[in-house]
mmCIF file of the N, C-alpha and C atoms, coordinates in Angstrom:
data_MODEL
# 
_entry.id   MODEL 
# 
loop_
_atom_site.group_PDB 
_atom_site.id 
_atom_site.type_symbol 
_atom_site.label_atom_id 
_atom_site.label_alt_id 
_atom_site.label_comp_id 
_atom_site.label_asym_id 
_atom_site.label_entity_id 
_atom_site.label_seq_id 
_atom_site.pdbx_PDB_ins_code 
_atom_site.Cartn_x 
_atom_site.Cartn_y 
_atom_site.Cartn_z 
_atom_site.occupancy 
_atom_site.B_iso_or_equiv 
_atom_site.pdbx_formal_charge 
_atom_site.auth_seq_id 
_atom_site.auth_comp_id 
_atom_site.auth_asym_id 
_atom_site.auth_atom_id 
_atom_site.pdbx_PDB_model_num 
ATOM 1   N N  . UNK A 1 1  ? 83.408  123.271 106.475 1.00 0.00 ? 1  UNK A N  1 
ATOM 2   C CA . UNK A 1 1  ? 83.864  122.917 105.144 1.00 0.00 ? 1  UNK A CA 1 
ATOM 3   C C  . UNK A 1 1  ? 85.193  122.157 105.253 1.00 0.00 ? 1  UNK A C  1 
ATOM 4   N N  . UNK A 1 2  ? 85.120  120.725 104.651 1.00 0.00 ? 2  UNK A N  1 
ATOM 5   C CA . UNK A 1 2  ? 86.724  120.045 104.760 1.00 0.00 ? 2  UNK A CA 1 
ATOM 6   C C  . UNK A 1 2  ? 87.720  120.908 103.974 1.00 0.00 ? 2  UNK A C  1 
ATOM 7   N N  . UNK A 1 3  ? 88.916  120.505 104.471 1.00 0.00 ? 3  UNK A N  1 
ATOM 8   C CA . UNK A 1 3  ? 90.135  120.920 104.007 1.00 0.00 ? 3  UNK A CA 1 
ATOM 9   C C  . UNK A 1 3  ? 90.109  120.741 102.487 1.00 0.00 ? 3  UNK A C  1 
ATOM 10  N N  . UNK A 1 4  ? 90.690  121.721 101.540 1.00 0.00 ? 4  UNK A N  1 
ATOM 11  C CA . UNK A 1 4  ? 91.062  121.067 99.944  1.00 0.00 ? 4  UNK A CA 1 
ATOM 12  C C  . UNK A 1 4  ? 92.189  119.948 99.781  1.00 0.00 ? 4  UNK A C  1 
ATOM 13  N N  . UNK A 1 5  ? 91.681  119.123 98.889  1.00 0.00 ? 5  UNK A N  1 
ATOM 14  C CA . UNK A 1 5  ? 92.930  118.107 98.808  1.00 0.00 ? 5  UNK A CA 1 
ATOM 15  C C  . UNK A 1 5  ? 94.163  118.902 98.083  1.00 0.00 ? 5  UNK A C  1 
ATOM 16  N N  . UNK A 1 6  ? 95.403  118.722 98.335  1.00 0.00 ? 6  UNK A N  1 
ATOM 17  C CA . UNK A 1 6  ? 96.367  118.821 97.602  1.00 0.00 ? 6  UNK A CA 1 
ATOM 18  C C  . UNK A 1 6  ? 96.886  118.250 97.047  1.00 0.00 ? 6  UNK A C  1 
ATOM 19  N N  . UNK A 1 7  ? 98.003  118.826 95.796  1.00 0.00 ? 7  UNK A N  1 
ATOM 20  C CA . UNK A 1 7  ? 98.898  117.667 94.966  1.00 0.00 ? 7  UNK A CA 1 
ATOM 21  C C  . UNK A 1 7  ? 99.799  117.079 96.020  1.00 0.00 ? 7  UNK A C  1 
ATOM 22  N N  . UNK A 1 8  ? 100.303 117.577 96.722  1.00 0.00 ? 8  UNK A N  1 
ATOM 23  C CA . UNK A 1 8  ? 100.835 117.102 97.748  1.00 0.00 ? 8  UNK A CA 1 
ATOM 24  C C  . UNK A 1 8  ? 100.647 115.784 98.279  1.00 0.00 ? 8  UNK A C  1 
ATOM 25  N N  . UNK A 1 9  ? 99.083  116.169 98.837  1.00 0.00 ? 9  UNK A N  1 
ATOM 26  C CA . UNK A 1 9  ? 97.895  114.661 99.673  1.00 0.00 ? 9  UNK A CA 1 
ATOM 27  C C  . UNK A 1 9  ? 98.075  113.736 98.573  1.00 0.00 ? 9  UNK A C  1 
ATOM 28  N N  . UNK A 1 10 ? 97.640  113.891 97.683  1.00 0.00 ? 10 UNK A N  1 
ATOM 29  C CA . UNK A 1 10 ? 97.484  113.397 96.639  1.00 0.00 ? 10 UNK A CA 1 
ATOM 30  C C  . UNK A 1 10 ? 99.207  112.401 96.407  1.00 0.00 ? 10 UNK A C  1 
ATOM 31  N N  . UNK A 1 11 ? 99.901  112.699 95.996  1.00 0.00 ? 11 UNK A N  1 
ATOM 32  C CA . UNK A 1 11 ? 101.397 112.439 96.088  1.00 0.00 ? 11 UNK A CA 1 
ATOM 33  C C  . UNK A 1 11 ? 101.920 111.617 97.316  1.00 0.00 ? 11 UNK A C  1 
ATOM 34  N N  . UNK A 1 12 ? 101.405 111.915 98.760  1.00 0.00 ? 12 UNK A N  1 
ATOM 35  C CA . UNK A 1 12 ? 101.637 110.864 99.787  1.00 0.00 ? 12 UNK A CA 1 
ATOM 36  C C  . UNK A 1 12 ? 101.019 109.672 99.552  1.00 0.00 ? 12 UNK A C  1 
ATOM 37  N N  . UNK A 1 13 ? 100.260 110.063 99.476  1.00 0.00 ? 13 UNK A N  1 
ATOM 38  C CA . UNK A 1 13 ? 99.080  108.697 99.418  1.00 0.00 ? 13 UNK A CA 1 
ATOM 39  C C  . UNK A 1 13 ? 99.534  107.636 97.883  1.00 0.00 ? 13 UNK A C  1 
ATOM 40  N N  . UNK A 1 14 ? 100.084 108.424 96.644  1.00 0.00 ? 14 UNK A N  1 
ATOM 41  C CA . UNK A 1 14 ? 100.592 107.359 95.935  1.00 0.00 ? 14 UNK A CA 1 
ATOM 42  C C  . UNK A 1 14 ? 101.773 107.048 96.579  1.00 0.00 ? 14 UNK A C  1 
ATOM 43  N N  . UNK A 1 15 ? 102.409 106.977 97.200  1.00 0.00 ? 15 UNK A N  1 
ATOM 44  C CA . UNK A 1 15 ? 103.659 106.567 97.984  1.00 0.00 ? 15 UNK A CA 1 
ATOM 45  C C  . UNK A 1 15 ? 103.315 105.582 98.771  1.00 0.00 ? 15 UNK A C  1 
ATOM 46  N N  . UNK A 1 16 ? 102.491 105.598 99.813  1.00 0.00 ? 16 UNK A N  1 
ATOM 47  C CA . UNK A 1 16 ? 102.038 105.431 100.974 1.00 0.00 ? 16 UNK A CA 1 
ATOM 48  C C  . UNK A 1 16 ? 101.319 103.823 100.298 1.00 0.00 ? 16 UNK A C  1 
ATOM 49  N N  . UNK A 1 17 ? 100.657 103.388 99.005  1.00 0.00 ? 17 UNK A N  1 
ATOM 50  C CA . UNK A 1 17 ? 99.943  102.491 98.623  1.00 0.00 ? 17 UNK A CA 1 
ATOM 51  C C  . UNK A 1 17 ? 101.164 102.138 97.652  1.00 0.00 ? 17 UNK A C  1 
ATOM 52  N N  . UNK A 1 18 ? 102.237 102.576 96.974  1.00 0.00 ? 18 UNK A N  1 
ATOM 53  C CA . UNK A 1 18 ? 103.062 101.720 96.207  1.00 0.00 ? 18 UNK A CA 1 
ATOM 54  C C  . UNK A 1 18 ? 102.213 101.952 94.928  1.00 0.00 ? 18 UNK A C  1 
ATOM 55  N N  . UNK A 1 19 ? 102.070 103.152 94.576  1.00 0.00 ? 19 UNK A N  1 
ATOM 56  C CA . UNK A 1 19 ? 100.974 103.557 92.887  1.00 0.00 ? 19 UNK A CA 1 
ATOM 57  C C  . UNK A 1 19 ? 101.935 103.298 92.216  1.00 0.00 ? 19 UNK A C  1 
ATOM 58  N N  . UNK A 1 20 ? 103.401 103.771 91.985  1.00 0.00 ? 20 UNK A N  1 
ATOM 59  C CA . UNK A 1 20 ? 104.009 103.723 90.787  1.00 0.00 ? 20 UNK A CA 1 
ATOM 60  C C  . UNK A 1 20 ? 105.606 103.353 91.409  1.00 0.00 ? 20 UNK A C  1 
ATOM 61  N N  . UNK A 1 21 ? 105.685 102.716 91.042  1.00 0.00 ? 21 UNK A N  1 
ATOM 62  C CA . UNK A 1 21 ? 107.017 101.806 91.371  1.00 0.00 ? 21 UNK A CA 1 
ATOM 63  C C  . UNK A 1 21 ? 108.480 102.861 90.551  1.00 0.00 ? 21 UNK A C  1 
ATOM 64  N N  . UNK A 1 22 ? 108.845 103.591 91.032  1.00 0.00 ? 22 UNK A N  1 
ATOM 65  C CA . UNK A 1 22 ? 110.022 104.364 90.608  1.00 0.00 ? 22 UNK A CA 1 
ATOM 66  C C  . UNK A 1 22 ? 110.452 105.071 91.847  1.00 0.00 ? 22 UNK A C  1 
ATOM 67  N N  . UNK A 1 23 ? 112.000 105.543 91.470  1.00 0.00 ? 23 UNK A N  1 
ATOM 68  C CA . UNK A 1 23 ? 112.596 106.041 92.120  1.00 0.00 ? 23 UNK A CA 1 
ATOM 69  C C  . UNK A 1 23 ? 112.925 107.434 91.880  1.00 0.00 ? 23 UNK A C  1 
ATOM 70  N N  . UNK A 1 24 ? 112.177 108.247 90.465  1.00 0.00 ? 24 UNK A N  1 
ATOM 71  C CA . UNK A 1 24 ? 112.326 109.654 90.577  1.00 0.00 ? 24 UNK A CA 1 
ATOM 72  C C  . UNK A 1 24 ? 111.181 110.126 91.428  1.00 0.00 ? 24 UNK A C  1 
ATOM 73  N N  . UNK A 1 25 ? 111.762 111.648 91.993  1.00 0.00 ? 25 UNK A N  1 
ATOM 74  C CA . UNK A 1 25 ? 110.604 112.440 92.614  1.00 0.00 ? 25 UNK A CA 1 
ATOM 75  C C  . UNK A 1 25 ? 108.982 112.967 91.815  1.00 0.00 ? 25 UNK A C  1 
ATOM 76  N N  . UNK A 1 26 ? 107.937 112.647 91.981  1.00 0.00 ? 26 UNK A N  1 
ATOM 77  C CA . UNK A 1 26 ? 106.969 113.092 91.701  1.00 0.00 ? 26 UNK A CA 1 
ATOM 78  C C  . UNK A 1 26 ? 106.414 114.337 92.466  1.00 0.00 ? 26 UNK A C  1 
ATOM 79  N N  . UNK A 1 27 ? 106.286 115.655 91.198  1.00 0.00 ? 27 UNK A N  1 
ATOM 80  C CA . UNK A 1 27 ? 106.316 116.707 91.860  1.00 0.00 ? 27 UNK A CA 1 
ATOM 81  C C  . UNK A 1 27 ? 104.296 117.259 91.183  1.00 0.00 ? 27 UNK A C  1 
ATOM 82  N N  . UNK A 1 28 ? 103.983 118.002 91.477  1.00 0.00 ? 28 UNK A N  1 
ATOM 83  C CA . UNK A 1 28 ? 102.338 118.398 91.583  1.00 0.00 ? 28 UNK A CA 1 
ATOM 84  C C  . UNK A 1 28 ? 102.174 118.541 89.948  1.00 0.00 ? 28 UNK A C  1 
ATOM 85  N N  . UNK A 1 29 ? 103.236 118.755 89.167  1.00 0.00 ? 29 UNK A N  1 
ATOM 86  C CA . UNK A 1 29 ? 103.164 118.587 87.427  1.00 0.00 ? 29 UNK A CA 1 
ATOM 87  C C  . UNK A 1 29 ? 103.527 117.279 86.705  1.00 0.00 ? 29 UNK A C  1 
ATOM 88  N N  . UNK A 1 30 ? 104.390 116.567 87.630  1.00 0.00 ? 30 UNK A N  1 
ATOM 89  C CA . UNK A 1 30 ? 104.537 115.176 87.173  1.00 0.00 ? 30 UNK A CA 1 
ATOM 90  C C  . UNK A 1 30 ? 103.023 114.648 86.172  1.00 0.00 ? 30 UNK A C  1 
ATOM 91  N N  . UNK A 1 31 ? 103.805 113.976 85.223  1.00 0.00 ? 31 UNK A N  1 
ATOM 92  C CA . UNK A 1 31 ? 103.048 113.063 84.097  1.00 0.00 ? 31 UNK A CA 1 
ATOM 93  C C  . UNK A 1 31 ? 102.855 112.030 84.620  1.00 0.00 ? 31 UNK A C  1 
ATOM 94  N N  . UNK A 1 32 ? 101.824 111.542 85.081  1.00 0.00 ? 32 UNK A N  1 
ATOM 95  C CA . UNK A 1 32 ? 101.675 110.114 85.539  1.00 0.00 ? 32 UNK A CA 1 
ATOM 96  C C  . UNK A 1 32 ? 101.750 109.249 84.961  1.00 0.00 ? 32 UNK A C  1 
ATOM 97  N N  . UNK A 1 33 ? 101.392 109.270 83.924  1.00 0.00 ? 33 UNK A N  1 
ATOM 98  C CA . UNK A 1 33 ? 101.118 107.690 82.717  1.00 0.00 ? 33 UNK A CA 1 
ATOM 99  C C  . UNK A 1 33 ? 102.675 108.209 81.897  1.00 0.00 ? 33 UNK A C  1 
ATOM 100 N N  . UNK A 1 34 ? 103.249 108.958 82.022  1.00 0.00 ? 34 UNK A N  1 
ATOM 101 C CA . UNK A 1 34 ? 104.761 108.736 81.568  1.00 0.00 ? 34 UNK A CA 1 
ATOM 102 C C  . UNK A 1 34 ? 105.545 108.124 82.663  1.00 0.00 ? 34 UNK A C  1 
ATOM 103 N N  . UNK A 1 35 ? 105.201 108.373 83.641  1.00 0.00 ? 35 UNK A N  1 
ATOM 104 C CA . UNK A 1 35 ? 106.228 107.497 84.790  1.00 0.00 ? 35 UNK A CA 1 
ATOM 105 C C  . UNK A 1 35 ? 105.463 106.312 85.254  1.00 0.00 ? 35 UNK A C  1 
ATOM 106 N N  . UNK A 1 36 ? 104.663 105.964 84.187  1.00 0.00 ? 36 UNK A N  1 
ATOM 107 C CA . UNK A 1 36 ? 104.256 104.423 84.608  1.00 0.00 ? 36 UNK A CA 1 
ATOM 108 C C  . UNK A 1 36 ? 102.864 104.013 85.126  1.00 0.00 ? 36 UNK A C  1 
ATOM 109 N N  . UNK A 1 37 ? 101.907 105.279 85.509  1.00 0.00 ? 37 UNK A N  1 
ATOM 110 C CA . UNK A 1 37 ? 100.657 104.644 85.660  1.00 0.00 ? 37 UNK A CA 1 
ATOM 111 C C  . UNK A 1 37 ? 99.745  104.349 84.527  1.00 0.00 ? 37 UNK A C  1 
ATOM 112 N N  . UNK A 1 38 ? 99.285  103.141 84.784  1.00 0.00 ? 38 UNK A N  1 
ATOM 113 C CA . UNK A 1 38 ? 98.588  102.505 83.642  1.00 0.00 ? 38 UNK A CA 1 
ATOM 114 C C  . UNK A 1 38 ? 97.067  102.167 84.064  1.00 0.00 ? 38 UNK A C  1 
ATOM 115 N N  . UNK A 1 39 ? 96.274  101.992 83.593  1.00 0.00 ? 39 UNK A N  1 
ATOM 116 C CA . UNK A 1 39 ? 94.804  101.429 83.683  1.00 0.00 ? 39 UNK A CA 1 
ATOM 117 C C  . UNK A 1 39 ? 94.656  101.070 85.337  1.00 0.00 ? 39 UNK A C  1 
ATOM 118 N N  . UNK A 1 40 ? 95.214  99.734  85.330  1.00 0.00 ? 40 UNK A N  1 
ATOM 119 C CA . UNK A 1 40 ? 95.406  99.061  86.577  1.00 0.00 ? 40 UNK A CA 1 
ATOM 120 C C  . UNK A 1 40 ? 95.845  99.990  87.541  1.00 0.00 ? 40 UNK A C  1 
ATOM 121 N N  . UNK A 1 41 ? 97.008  100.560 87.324  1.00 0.00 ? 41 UNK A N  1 
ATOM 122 C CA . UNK A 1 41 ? 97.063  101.613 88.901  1.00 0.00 ? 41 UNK A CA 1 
ATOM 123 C C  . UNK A 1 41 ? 96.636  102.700 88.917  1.00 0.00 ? 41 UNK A C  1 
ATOM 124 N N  . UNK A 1 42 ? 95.313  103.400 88.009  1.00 0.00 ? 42 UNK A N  1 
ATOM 125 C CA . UNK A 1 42 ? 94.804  104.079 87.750  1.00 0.00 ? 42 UNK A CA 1 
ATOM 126 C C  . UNK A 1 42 ? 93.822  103.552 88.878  1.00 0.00 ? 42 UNK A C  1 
ATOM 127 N N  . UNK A 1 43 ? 92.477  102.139 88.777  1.00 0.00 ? 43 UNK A N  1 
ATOM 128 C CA . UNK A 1 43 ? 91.272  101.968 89.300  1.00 0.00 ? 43 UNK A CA 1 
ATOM 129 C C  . UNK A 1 43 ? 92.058  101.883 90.817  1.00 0.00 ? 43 UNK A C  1 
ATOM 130 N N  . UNK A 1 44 ? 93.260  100.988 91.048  1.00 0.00 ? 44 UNK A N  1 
ATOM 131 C CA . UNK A 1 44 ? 94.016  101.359 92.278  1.00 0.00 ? 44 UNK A CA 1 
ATOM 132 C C  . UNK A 1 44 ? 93.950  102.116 93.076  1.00 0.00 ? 44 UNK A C  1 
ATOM 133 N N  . UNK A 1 45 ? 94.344  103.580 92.435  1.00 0.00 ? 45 UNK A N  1 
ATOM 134 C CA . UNK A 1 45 ? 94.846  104.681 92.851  1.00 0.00 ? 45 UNK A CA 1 
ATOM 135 C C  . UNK A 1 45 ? 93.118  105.426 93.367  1.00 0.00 ? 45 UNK A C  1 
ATOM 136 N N  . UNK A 1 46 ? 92.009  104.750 92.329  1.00 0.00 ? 46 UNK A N  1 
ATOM 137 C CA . UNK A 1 46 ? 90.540  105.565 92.881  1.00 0.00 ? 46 UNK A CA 1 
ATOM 138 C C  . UNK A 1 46 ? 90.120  105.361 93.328  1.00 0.00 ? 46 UNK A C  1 
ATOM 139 N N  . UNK A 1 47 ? 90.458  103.868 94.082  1.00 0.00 ? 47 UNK A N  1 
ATOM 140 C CA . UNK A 1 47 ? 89.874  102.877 95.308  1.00 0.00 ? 47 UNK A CA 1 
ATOM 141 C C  . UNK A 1 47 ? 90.633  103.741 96.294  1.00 0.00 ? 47 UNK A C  1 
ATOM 142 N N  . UNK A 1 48 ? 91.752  104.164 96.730  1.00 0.00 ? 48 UNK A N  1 
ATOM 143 C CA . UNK A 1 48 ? 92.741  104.441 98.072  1.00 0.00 ? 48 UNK A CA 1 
ATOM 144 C C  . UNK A 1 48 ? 91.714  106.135 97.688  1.00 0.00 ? 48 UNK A C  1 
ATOM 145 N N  . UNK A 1 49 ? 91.561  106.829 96.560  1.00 0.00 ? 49 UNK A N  1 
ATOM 146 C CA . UNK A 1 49 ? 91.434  107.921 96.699  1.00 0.00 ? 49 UNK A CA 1 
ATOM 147 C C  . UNK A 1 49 ? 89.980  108.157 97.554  1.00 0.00 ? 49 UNK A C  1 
ATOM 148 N N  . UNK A 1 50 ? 88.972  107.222 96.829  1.00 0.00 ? 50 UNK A N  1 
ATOM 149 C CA . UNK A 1 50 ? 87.235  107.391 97.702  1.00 0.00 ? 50 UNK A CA 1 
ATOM 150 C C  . UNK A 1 50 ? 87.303  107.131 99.418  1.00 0.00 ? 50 UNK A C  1 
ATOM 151 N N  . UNK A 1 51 ? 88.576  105.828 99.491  1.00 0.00 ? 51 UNK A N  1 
ATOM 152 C CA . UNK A 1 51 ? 88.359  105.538 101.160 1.00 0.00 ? 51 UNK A CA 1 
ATOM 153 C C  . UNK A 1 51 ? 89.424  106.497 101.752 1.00 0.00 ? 51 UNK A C  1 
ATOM 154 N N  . UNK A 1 52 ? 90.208  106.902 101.783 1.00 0.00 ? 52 UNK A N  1 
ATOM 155 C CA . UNK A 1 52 ? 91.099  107.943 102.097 1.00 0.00 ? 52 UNK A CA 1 
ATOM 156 C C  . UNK A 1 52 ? 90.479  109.155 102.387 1.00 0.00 ? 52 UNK A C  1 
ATOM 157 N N  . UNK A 1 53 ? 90.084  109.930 101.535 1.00 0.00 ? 53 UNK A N  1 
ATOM 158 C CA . UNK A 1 53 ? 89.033  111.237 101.447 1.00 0.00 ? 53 UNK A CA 1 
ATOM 159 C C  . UNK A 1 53 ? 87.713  111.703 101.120 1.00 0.00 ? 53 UNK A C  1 
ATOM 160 N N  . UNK A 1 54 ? 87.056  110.140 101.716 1.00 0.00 ? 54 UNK A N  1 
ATOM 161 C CA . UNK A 1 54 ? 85.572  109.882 101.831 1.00 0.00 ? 54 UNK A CA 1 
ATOM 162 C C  . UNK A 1 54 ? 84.878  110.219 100.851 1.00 0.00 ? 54 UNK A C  1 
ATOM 163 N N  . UNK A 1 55 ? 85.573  109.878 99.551  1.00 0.00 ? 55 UNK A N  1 
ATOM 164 C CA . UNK A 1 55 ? 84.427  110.879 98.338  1.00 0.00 ? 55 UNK A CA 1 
ATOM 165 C C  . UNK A 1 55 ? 84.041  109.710 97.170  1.00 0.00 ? 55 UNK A C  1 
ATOM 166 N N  . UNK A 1 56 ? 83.175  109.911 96.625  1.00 0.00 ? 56 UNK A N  1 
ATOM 167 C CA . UNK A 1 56 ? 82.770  108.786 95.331  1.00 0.00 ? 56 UNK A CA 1 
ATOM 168 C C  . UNK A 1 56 ? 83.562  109.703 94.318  1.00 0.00 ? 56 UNK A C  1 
ATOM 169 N N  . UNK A 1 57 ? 83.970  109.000 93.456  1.00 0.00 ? 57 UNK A N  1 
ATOM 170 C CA . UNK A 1 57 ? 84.360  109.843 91.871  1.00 0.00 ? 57 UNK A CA 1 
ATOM 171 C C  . UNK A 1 57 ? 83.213  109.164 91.623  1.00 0.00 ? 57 UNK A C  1 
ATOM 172 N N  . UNK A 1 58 ? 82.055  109.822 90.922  1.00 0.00 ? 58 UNK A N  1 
ATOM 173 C CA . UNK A 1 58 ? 81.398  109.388 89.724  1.00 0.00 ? 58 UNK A CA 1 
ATOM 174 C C  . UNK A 1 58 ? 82.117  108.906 88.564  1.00 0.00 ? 58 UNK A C  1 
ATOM 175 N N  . UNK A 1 59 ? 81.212  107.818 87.574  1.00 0.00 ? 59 UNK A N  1 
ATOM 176 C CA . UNK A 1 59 ? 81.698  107.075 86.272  1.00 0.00 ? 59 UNK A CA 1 
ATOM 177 C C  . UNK A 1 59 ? 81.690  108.234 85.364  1.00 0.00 ? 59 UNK A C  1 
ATOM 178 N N  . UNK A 1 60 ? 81.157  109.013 85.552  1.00 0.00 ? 60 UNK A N  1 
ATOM 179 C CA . UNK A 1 60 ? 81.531  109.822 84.286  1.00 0.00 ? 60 UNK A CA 1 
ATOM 180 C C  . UNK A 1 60 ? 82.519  110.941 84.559  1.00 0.00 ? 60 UNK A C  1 
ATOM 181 N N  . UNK A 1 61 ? 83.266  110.905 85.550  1.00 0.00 ? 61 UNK A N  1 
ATOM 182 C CA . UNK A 1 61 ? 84.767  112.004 85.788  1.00 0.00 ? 61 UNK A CA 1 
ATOM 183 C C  . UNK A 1 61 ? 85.894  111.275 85.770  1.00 0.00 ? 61 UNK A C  1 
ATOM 184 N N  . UNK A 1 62 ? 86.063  109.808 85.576  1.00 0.00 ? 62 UNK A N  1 
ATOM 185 C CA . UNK A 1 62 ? 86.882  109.203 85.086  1.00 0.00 ? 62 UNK A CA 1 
ATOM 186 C C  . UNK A 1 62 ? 87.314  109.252 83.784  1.00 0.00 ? 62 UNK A C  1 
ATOM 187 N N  . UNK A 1 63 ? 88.426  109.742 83.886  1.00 0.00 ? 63 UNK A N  1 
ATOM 188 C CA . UNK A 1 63 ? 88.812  110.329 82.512  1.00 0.00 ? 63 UNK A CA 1 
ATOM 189 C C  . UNK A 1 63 ? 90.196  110.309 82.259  1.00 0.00 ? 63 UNK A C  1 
ATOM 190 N N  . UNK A 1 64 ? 90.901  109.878 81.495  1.00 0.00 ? 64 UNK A N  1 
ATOM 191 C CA . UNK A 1 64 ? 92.242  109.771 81.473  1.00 0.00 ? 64 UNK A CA 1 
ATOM 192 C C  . UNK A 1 64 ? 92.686  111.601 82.169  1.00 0.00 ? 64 UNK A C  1 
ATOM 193 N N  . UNK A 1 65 ? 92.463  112.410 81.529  1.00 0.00 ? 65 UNK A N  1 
ATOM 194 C CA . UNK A 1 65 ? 92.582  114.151 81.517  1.00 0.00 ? 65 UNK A CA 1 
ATOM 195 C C  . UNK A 1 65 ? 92.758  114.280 83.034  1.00 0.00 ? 65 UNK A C  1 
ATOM 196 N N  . UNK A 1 66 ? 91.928  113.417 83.915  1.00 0.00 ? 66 UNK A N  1 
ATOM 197 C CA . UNK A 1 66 ? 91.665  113.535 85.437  1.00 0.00 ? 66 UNK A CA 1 
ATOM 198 C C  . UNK A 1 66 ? 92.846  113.253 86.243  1.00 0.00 ? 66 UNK A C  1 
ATOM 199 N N  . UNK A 1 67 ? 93.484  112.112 85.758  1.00 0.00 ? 67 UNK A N  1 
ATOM 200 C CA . UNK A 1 67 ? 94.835  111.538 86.298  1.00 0.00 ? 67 UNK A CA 1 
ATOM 201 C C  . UNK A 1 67 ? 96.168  111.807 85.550  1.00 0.00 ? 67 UNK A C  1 
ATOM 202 N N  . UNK A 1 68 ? 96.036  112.700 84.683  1.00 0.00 ? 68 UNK A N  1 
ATOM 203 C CA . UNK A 1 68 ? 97.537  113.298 84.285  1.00 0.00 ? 68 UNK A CA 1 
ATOM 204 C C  . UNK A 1 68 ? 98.637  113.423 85.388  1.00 0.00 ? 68 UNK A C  1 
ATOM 205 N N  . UNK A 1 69 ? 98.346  113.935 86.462  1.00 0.00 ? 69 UNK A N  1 
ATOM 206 C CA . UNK A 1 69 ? 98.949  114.743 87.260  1.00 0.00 ? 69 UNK A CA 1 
ATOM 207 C C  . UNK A 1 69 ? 98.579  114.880 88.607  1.00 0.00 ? 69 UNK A C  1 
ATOM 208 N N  . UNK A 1 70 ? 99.537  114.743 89.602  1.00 0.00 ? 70 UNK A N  1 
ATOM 209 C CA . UNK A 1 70 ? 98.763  114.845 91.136  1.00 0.00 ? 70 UNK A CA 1 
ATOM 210 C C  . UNK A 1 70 ? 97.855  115.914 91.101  1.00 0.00 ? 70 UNK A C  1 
ATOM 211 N N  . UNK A 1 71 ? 98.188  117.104 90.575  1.00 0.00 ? 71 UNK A N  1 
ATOM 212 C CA . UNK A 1 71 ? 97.567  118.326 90.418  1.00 0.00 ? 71 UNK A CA 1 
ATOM 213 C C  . UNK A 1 71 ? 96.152  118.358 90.573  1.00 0.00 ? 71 UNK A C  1 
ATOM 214 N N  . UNK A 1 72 ? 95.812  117.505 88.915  1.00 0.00 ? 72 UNK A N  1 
ATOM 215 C CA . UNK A 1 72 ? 95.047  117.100 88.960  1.00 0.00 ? 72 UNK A CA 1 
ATOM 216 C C  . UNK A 1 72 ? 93.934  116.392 88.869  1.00 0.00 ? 72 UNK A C  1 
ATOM 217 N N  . UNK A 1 73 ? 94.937  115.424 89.911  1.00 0.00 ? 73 UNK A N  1 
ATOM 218 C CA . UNK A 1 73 ? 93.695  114.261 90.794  1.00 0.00 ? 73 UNK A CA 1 
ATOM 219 C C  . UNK A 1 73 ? 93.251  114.860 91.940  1.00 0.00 ? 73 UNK A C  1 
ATOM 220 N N  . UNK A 1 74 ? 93.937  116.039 91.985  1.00 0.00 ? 74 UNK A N  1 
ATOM 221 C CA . UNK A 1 74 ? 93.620  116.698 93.131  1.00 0.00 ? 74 UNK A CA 1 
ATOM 222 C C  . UNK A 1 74 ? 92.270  117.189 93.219  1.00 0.00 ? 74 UNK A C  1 
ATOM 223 N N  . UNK A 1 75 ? 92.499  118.332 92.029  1.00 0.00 ? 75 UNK A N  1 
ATOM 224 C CA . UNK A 1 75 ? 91.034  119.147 91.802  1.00 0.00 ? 75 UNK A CA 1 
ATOM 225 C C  . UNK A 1 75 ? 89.943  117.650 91.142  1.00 0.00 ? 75 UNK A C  1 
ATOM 226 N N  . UNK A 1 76 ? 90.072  116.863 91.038  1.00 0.00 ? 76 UNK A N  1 
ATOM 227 C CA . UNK A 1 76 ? 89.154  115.858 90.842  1.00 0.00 ? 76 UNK A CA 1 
ATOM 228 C C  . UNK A 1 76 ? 88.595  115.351 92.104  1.00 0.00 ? 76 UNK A C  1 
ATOM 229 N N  . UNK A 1 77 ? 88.692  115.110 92.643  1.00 0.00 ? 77 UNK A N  1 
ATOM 230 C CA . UNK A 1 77 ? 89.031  114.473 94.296  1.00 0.00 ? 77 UNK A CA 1 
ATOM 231 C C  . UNK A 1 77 ? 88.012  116.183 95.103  1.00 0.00 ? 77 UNK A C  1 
ATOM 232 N N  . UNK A 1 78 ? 88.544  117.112 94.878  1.00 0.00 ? 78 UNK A N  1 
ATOM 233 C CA . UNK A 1 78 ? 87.926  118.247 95.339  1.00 0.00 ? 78 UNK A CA 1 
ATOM 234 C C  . UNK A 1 78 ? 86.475  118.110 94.912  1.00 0.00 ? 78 UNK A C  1 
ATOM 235 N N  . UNK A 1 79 ? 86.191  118.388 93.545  1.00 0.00 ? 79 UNK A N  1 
ATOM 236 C CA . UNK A 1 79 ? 85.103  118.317 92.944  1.00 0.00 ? 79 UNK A CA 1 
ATOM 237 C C  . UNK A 1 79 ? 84.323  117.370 93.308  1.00 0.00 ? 79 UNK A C  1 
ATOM 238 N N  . UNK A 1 80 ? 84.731  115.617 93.340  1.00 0.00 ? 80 UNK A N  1 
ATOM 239 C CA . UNK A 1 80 ? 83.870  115.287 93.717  1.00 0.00 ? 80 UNK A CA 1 
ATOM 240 C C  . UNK A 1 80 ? 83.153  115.415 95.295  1.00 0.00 ? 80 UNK A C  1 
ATOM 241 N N  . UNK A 1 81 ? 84.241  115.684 95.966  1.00 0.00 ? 81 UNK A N  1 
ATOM 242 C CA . UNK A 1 81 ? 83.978  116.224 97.368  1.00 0.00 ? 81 UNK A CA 1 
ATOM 243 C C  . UNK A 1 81 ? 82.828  117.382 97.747  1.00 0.00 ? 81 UNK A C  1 
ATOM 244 N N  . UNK A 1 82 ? 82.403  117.957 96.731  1.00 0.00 ? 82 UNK A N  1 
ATOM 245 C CA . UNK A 1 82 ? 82.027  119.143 97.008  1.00 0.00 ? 82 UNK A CA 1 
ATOM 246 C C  . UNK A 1 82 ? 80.416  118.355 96.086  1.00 0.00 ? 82 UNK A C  1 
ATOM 247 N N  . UNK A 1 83 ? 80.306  117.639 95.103  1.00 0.00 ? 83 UNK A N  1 
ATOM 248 C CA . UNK A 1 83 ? 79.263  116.971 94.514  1.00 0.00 ? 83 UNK A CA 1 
ATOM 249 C C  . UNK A 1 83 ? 78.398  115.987 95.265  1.00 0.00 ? 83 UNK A C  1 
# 
């Protein structure tokens, strides 16, 4: 059974690709679309997420609700992992 993703994983990897252009810390409750992710670095962020941790998001778990928060894009990213 693979490892669970974390907010953590999740949180490098927007770093690591340049997701949101700021200089405060993003912590596993961080608001994403208040510190700037929008549409565009949303489909971004689900392209690095499928080739990164080998998983499809299905079209229908795309959901604004999904990317609030590293948290959880996390348990999104899990789920589809496990689907």
């Amino acid at each position: 059974m693979p490892l669970a993703i974390t907010a953590q994983s999740i949180i490098t990897l927007m770093e690591e690709h340049h997701i949101l252009d700021i200089e405060e810390e993003v912590r596993a409750d961080s608001d994403l679309f208040a510190l700037g992710l929008d549409s565009l670095a949303t489909m971004q962020l689900m392209l690095h997420l499928e080739s990164t941790f080998a998983v499809t998001i299905p079209p229908i778990m795309v959901k604004r609700e999904h990317f609030t928060t590293p948290a959880a894009i996390a348990s999104l990213v899990n789920q589809a992992g496990t689907a």
